[in-house]
N, C-alpha and C positions, 0 to 999 in steps of 0.2 A: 301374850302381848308384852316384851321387854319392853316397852315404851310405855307403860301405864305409869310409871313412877319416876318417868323425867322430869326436867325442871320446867323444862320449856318443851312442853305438850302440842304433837301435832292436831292439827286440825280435824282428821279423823277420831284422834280419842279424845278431844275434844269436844266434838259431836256427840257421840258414844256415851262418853260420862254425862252431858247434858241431857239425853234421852232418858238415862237410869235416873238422875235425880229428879227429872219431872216426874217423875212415878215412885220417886220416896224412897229410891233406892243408891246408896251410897257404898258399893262393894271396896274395902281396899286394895285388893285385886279382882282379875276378870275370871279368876278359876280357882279349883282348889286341887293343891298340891296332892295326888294321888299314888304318888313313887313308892318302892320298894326297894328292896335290894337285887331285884332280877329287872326292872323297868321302871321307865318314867312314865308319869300318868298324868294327864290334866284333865279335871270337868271340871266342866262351863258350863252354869247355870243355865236354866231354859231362858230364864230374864235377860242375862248378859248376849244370848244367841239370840233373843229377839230383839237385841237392841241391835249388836252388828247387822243383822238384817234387814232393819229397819233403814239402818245406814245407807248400804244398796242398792237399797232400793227408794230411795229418794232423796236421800243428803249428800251421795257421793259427786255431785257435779255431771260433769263428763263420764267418774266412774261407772255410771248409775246401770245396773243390770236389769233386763226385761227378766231374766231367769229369779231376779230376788225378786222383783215384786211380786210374780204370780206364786211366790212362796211363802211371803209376809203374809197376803191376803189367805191364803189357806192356811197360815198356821198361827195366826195374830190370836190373843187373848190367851183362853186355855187349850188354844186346838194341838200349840207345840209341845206343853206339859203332856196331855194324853197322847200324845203320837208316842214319848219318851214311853209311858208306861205301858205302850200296846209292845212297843217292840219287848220290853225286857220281862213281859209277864206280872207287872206289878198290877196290885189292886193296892190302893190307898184306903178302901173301906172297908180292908179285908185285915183280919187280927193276923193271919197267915196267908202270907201270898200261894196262891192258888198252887205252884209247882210245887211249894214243898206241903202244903197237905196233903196234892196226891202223893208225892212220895213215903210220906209218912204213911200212910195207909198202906200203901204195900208191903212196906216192910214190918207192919205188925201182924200182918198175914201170911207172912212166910218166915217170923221169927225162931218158933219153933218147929217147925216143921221137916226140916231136914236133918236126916237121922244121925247119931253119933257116928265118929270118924270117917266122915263125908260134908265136902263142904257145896257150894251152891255155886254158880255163876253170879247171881242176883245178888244175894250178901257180898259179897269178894268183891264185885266190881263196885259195890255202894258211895265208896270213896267218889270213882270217877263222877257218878251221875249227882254227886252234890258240888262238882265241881263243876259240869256243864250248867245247871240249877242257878249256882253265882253267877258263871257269864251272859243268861238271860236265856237259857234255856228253858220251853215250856214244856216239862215233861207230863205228858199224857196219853190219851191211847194212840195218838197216832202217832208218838215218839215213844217207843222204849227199845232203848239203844241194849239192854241185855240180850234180847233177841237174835239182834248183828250178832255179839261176842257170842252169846251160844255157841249158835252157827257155824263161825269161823275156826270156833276152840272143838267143836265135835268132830270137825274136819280133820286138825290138828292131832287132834288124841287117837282115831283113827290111822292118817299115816304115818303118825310117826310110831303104832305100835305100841303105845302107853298100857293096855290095859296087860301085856304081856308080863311088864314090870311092878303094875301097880294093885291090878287086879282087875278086875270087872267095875262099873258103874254101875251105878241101879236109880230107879224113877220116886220119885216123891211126888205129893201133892202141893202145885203150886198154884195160887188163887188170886185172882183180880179184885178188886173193891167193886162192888155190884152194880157200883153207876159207871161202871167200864164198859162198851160192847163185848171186849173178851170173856165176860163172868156171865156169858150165855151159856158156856161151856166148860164152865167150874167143874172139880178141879181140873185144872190145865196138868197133865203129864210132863213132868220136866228132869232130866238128870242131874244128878250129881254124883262129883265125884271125891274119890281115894283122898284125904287129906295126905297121905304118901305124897300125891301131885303135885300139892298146895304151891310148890317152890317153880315147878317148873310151869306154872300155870301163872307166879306172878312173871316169869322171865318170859313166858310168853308174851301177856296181854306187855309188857313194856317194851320189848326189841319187837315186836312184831305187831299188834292189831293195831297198838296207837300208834306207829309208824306209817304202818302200811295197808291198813286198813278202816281206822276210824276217820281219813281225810276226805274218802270218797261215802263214806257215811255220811257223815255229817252235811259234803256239800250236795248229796242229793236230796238229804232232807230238807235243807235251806231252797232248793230249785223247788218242791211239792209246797213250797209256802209253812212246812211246820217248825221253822227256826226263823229268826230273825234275821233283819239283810246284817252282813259283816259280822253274823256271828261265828264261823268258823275261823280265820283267825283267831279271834281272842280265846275261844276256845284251845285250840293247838297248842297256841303260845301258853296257855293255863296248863295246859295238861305235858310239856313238853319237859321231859323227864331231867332235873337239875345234876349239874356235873358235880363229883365226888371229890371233896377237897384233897390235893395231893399228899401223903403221908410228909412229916416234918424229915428233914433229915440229921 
């Protein structure tokens, strides 16, 4: 809202700021500056969204929306707070929000496990999945997005004939945390390959799975209900591989 710090304040944020200070609340602005150097970013408190929709839905005159009101009333008090935390996986009671404990767990269980000069899918791709983790991804058993890369990377290593140049693969023990359904079936057989590979496995997973591959992942996971609404964008846009500053001349 470029209009919160005019002189002469329309009558909307005029409303607006009256609702927030009848509830003790006095923000100098409606958001907080969240930018970077790749994007602009604003969040808007739950407070400042309940007070615009409060707006809406009954102080806007004429503007006044039947769609805000039946959404003020479903989201008035705490209801719009906990909708924010269902979608992004947070627990506020929680010392560790639930996706990154399970991740943690995983990955102390497959620490050591994979043998000298062989590396994993699981490790390698670590990176990405603490990055879907930040955009509100809830990683659990009915998301583990290694699975996809496997998949697509065994496919891969198959036609294009890698094992000719790099050598053979071979299987390790790879293990779920017990309160998984999958660690019925402890250990889980999993490959790994040539660290020879390693190079051509990160130009893979980059010009190829997160291209063309991780979009229709992700948006069918988000249709099964196990991602959150509009978490694919922010996802992409996070994981979309930044351009290489051009050499000085």
């Amino acid at each position: 809202m470029a209009e919160w710090d005019e002189q002469v304040q329309k009558p909307r944020i005029t409303t607006i700021k009256n609702l927030l200070s009848a509830r003790g609340q006095t923000p100098p602005a409606p958001y907080f500056d969240m930018s970077d150097e790749r994007r602009q970013v604003y969040a808007y408190p739950d407070y400042v969204c309940l007070a615009i929709l409060e707006y809406y839905a009954f102080e806007a005159g004429a503007n006044v929306k039947t769609e805000a009101i039946q959404n003020f009333r479903q989201l008035a008090g705490m209801a719009l707070r906990e909708f924010i935390y269902t979608q992004l996986g947070y627990s506020p009671s929680a010392r560790v929000p639930d996706s990154w404990s399970l991740f943690h767990d995983r990955v102390s269980l497959v620490f050591h496990t994979v043998p000298h000069g062989y590396f994993s899918v699981f490790k390698e791709m670590s990176d990405i999945i603490v990055t879907l983790i930040r955009q509100g991804a809830n990683v659990d058993d009915k998301f583990i997005p290694d699975i996809s890369v496997g998949q697509h990377w065994a496919n891969h290593w198959r036609d294009a004939g890698l094992e000719i140049i790099h050598g053979p693969r071979i299987q390790y023990e790879h293990n779920y945390p017990s309160y998984f359904p999958q660690a019925a079936s402890n250990p889980q057989p999993a490959y790994c390959y040539p660290d020879s590979c390693l190079g051509e496995f990160r130009r893979w997973m980059r010009d190829v799975y997160l291209q063309d591959k991780m979009p229709a992942y992700l948006t069918s996971k988000a249709k099964q209900g196990a991602l959150p609404p509009s978490f694919v964008k922010l996802a992409l846009e996070a994981l979309a591989p930044t351009s290489l500053p051009k050499p000085s001349q």
